[in-house]
LOPAGU-235544 format. One record per atom (N, C-alpha, C): residue number from 1; residue in one letter; atom name; y, x, z. Coordinates in steps of 0.1 Angstrom, whole numbers, m for minus. Example, Ala and Ser with C-alpha at 12.3 -4.5 7.8 and 13.67 -1.06 7.14 Angstrom:
<nuses>
@pos: 1&code: A&site: N&yy: m57&xx: 132&zz: 78 $
@pos: 1&code: A&site: CA&yy: m45&xx: 123&zz: 78 $
@pos: 1&code: A&site: C&yy: m33&xx: 132&zz: 78 $
@pos: 2&code: S&site: N&yy: m22&xx: 128&zz: 71 $
@pos: 2&code: S&site: CA&yy: m11&xx: 137&zz: 71 $
@pos: 2&code: S&site: C&yy: 0&xx: 129&zz: 79 $
</nuses>
This chain:
<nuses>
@pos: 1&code: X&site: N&yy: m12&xx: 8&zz: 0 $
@pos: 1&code: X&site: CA&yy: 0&xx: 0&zz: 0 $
@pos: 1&code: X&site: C&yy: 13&xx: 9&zz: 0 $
@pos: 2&code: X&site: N&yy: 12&xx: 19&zz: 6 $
@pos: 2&code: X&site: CA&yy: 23&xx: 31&zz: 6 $
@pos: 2&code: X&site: C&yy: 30&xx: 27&zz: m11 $
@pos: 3&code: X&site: N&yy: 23&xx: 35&zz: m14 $
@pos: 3&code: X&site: CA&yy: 27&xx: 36&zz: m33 $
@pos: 3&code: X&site: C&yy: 33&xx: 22&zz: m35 $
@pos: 4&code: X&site: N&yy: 25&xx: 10&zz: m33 $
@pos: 4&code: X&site: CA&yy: 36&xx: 0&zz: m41 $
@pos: 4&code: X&site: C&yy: 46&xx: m4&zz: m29 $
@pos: 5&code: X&site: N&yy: 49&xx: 1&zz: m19 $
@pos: 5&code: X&site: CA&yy: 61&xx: 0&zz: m13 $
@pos: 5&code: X&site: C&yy: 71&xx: 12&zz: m17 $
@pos: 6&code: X&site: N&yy: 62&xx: 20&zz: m21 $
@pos: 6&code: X&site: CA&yy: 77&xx: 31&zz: m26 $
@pos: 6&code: X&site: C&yy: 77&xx: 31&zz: m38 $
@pos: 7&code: X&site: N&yy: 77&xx: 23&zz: m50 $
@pos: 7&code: X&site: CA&yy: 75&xx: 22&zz: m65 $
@pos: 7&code: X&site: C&yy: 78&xx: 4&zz: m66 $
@pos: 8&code: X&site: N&yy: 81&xx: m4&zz: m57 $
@pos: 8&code: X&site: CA&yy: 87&xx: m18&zz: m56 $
@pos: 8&code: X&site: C&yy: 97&xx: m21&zz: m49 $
@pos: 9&code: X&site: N&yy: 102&xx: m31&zz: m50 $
@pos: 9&code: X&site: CA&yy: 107&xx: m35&zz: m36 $
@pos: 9&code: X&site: C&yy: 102&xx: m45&zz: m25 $
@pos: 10&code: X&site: N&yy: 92&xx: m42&zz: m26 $
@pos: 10&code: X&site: CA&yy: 88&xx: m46&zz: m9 $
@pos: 10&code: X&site: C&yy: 89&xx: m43&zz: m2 $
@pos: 11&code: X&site: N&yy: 95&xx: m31&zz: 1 $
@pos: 11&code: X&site: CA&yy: 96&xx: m27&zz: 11 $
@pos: 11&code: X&site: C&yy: 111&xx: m35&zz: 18 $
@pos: 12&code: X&site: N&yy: 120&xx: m38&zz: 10 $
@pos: 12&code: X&site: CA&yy: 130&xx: m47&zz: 9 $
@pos: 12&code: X&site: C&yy: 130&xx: m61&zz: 14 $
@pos: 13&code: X&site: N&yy: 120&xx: m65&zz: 16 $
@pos: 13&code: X&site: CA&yy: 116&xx: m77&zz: 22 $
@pos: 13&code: X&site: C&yy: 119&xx: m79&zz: 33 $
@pos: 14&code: X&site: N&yy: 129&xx: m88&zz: 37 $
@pos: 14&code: X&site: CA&yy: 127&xx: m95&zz: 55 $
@pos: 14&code: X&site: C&yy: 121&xx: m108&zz: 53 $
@pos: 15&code: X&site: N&yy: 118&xx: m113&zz: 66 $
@pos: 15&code: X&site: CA&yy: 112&xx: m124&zz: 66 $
@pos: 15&code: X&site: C&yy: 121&xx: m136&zz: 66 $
@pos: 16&code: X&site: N&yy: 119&xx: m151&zz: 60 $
@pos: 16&code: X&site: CA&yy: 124&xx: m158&zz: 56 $
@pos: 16&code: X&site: C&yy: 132&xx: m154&zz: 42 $
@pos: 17&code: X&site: N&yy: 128&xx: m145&zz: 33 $
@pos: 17&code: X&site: CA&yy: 134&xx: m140&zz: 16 $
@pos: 17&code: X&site: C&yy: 126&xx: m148&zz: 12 $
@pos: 18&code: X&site: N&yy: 131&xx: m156&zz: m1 $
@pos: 18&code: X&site: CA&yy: 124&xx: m156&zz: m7 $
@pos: 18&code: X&site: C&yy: 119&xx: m154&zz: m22 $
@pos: 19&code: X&site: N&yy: 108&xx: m154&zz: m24 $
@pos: 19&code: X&site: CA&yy: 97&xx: m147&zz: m30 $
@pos: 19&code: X&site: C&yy: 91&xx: m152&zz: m42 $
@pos: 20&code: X&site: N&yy: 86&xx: m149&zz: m52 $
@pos: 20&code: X&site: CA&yy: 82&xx: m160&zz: m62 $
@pos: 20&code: X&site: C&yy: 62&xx: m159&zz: m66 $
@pos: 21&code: X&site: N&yy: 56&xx: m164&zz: m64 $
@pos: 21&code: X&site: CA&yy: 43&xx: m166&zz: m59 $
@pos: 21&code: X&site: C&yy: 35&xx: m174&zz: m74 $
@pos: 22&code: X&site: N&yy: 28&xx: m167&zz: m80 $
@pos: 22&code: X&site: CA&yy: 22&xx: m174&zz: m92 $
@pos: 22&code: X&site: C&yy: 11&xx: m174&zz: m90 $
@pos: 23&code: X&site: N&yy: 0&xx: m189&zz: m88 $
@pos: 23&code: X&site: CA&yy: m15&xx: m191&zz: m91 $
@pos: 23&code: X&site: C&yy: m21&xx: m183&zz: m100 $
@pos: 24&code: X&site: N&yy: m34&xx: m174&zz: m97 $
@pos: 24&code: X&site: CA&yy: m37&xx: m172&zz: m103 $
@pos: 24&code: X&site: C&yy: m46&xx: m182&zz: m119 $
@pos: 25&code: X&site: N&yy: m45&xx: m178&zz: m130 $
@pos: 25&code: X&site: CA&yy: m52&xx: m184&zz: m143 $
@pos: 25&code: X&site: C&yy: m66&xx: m187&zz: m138 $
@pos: 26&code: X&site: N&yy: m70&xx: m202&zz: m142 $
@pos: 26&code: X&site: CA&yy: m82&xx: m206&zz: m146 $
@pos: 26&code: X&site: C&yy: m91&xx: m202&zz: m155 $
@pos: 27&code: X&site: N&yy: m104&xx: m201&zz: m152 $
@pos: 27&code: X&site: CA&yy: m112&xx: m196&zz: m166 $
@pos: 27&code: X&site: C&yy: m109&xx: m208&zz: m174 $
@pos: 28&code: X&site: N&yy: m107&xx: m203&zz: m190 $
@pos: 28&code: X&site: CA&yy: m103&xx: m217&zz: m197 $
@pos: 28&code: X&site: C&yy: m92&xx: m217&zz: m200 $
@pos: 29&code: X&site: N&yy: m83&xx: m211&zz: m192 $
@pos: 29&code: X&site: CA&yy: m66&xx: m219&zz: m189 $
@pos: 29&code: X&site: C&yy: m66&xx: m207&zz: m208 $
@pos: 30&code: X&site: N&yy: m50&xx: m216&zz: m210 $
@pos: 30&code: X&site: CA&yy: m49&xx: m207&zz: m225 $
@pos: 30&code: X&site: C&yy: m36&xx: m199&zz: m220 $
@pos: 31&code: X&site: N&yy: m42&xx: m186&zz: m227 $
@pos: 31&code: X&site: CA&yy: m29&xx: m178&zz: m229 $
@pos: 31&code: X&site: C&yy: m25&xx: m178&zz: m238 $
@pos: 32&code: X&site: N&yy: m5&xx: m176&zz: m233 $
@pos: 32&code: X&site: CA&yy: 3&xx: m175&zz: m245 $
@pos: 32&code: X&site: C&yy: 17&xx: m168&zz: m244 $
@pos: 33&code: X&site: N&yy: 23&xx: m161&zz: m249 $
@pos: 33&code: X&site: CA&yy: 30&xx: m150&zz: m252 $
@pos: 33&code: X&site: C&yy: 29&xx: m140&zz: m251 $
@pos: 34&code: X&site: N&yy: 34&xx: m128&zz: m242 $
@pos: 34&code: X&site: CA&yy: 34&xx: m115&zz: m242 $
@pos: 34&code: X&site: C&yy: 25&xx: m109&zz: m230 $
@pos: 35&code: X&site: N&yy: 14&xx: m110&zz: m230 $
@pos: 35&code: X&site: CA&yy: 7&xx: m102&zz: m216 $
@pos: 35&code: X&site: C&yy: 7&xx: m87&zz: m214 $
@pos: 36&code: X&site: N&yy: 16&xx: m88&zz: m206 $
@pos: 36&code: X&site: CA&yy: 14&xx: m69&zz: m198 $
@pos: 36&code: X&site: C&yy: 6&xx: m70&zz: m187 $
@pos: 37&code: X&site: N&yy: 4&xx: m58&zz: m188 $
@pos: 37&code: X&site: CA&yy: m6&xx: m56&zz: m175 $
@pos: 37&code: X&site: C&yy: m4&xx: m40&zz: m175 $
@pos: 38&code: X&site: N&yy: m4&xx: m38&zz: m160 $
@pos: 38&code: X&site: CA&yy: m9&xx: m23&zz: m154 $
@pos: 38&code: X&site: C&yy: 0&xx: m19&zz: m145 $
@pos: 39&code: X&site: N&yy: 2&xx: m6&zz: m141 $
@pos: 39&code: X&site: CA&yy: 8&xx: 0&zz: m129 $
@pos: 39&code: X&site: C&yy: 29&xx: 0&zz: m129 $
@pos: 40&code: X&site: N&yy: 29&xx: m2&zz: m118 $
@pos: 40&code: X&site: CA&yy: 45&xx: m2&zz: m119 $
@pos: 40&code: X&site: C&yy: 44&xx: 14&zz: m114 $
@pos: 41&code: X&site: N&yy: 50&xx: 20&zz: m125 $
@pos: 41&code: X&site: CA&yy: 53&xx: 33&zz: m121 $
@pos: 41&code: X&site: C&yy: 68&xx: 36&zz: m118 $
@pos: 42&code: X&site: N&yy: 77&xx: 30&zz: m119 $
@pos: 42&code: X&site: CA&yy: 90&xx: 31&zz: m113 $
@pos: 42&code: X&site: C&yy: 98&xx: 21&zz: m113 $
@pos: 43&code: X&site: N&yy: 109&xx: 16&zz: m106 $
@pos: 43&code: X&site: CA&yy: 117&xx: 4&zz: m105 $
@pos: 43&code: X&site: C&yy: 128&xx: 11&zz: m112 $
@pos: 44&code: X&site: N&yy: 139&xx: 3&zz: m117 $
@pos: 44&code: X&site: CA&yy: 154&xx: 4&zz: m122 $
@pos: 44&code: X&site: C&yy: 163&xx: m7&zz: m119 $
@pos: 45&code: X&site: N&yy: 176&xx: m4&zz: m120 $
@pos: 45&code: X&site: CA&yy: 190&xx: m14&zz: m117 $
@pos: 45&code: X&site: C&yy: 194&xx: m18&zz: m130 $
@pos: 46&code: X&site: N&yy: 194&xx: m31&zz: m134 $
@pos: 46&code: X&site: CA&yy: 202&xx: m31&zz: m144 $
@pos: 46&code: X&site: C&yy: 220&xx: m31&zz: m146 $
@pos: 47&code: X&site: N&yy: 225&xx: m23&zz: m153 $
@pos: 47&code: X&site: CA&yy: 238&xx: m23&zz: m149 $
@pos: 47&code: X&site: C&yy: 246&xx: m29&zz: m161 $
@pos: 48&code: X&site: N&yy: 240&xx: m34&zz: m172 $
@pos: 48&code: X&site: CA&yy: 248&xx: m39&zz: m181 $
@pos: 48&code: X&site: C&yy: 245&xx: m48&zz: m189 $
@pos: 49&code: X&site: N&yy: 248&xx: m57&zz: m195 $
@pos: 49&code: X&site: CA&yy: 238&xx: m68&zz: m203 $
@pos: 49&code: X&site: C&yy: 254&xx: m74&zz: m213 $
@pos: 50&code: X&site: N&yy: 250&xx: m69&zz: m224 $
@pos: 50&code: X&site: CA&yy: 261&xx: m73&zz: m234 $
@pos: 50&code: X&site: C&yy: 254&xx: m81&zz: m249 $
@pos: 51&code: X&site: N&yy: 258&xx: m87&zz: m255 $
@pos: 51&code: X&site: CA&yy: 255&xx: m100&zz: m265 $
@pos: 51&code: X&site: C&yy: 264&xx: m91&zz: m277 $
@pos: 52&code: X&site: N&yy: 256&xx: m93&zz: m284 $
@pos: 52&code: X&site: CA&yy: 261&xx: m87&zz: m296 $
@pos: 52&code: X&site: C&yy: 254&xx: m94&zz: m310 $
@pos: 53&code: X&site: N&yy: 256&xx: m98&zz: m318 $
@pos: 53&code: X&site: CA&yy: 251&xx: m102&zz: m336 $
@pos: 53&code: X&site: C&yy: 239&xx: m108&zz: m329 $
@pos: 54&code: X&site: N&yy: 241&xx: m118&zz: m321 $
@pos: 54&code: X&site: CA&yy: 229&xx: m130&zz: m314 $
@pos: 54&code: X&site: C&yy: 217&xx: m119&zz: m309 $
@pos: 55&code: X&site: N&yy: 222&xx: m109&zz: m303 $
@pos: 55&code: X&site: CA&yy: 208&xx: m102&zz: m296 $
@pos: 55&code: X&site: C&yy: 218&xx: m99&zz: m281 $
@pos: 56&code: X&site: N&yy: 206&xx: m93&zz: m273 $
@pos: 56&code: X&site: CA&yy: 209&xx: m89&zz: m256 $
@pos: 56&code: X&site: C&yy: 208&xx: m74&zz: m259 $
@pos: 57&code: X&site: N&yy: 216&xx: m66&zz: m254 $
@pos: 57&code: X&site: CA&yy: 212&xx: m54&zz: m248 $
@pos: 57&code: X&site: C&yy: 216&xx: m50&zz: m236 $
@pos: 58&code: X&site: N&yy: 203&xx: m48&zz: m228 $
@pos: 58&code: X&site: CA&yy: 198&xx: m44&zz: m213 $
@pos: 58&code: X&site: C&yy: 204&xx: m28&zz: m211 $
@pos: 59&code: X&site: N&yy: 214&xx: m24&zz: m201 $
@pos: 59&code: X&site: CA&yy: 213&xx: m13&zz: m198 $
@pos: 59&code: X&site: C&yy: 212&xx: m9&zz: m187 $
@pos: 60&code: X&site: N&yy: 199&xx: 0&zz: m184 $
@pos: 60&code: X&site: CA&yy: 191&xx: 4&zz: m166 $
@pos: 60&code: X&site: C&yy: 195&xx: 16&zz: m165 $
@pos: 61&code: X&site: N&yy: 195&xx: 18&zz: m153 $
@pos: 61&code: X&site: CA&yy: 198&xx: 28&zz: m148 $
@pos: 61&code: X&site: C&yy: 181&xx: 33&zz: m137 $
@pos: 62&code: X&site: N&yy: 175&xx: 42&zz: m138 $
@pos: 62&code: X&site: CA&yy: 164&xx: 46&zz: m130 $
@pos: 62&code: X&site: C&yy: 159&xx: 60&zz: m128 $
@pos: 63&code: X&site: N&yy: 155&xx: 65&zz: m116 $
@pos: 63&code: X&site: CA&yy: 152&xx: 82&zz: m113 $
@pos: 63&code: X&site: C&yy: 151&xx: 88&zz: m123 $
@pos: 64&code: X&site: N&yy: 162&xx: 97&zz: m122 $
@pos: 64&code: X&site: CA&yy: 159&xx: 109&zz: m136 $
@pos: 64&code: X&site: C&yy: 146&xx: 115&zz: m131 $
@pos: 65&code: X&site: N&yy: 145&xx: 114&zz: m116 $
@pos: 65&code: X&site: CA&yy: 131&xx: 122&zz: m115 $
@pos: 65&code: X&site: C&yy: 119&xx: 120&zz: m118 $
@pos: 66&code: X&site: N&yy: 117&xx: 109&zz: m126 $
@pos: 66&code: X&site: CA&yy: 105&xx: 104&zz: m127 $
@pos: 66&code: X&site: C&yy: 108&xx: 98&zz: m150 $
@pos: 67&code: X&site: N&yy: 115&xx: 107&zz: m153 $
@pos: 67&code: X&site: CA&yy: 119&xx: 110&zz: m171 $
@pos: 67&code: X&site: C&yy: 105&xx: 112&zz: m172 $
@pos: 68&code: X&site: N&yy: 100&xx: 122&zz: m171 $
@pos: 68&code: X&site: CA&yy: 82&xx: 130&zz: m176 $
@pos: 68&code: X&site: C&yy: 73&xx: 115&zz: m181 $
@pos: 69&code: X&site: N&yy: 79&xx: 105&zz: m170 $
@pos: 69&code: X&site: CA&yy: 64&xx: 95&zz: m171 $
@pos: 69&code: X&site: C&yy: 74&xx: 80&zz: m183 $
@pos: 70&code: X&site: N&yy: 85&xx: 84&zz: m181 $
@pos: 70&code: X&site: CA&yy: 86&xx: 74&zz: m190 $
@pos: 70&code: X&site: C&yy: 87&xx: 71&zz: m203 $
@pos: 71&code: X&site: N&yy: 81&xx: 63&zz: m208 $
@pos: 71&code: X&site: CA&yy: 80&xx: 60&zz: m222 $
@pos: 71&code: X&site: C&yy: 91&xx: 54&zz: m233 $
@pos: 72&code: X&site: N&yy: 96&xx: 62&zz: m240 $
@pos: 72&code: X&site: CA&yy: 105&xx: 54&zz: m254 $
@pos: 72&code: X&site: C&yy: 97&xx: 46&zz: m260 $
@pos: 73&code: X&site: N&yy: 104&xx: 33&zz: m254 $
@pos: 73&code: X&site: CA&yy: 103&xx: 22&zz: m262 $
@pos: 73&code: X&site: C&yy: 87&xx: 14&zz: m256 $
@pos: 74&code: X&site: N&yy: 84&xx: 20&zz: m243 $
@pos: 74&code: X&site: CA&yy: 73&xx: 17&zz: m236 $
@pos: 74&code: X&site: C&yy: 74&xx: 3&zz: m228 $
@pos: 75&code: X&site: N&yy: 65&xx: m8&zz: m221 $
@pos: 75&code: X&site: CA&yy: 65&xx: m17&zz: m214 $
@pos: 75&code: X&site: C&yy: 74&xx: m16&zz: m206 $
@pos: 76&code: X&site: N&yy: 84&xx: m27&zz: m205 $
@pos: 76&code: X&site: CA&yy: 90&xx: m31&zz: m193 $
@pos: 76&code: X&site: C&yy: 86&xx: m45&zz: m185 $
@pos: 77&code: X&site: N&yy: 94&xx: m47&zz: m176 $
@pos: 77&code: X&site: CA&yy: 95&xx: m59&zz: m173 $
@pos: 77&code: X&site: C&yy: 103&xx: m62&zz: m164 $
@pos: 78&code: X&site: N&yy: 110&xx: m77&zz: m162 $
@pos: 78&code: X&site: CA&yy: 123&xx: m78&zz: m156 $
@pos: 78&code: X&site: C&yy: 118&xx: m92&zz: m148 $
@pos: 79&code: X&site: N&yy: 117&xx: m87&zz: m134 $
@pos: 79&code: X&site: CA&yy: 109&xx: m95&zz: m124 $
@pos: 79&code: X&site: C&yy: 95&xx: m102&zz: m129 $
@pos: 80&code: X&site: N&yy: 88&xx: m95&zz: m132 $
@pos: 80&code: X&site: CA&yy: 74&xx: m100&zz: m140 $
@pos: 80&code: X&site: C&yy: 72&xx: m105&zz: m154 $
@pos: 81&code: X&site: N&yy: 81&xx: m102&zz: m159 $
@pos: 81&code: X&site: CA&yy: 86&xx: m110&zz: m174 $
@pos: 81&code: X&site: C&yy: 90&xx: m98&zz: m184 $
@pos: 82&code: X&site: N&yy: 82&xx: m104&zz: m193 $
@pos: 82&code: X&site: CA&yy: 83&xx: m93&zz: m207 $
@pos: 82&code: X&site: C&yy: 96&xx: m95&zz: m213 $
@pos: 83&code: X&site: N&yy: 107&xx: m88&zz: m220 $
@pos: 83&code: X&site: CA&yy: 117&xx: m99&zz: m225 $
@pos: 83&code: X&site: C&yy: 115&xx: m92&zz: m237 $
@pos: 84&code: X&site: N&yy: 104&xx: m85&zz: m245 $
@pos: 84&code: X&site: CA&yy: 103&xx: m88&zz: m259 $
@pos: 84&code: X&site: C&yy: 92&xx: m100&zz: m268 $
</nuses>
């Protein structure tokens, strides 16, 4: 649990926050749109969000110390949500 307390914000958590809690899928149930899956390897701030020729662009700010592991143009996600 260490790791995803220092790689999330949980650790951020007091009691009475609240939180957003998804059931897990049924066998059967259908998927549909963009499924990621795998390890949060680092959090980021977003610090800018500007509209331009009908598109969004997101700009994060996150540990230069941890550049080595990140990927151009690799999976994100913005509170559990894919936004491509």
């Amino acid at each position: 649990i260490k790791e995803t307390i220092d790689k999330t914000n949980l650790g951020h958590w007091k009691e009475n926050d609240e939180v957003n809690l998804e059931r897990a899928m049924k066998l059967g149930d259908r998927l549909d749109g963009h499924i990621v899956q795998g390890h949060v390897d680092q959090i980021g701030t977003c610090k800018n969000i500007e509209e331009a020729n009908g598109s969004w662009y997101f700009t994060f700010e996150y540990d230069s110390n941890l550049e080595n592991i990140t990927i151009e143009k690799g999976s994100i996600t913005i509170n559990g949500v894919s936004p491509t």
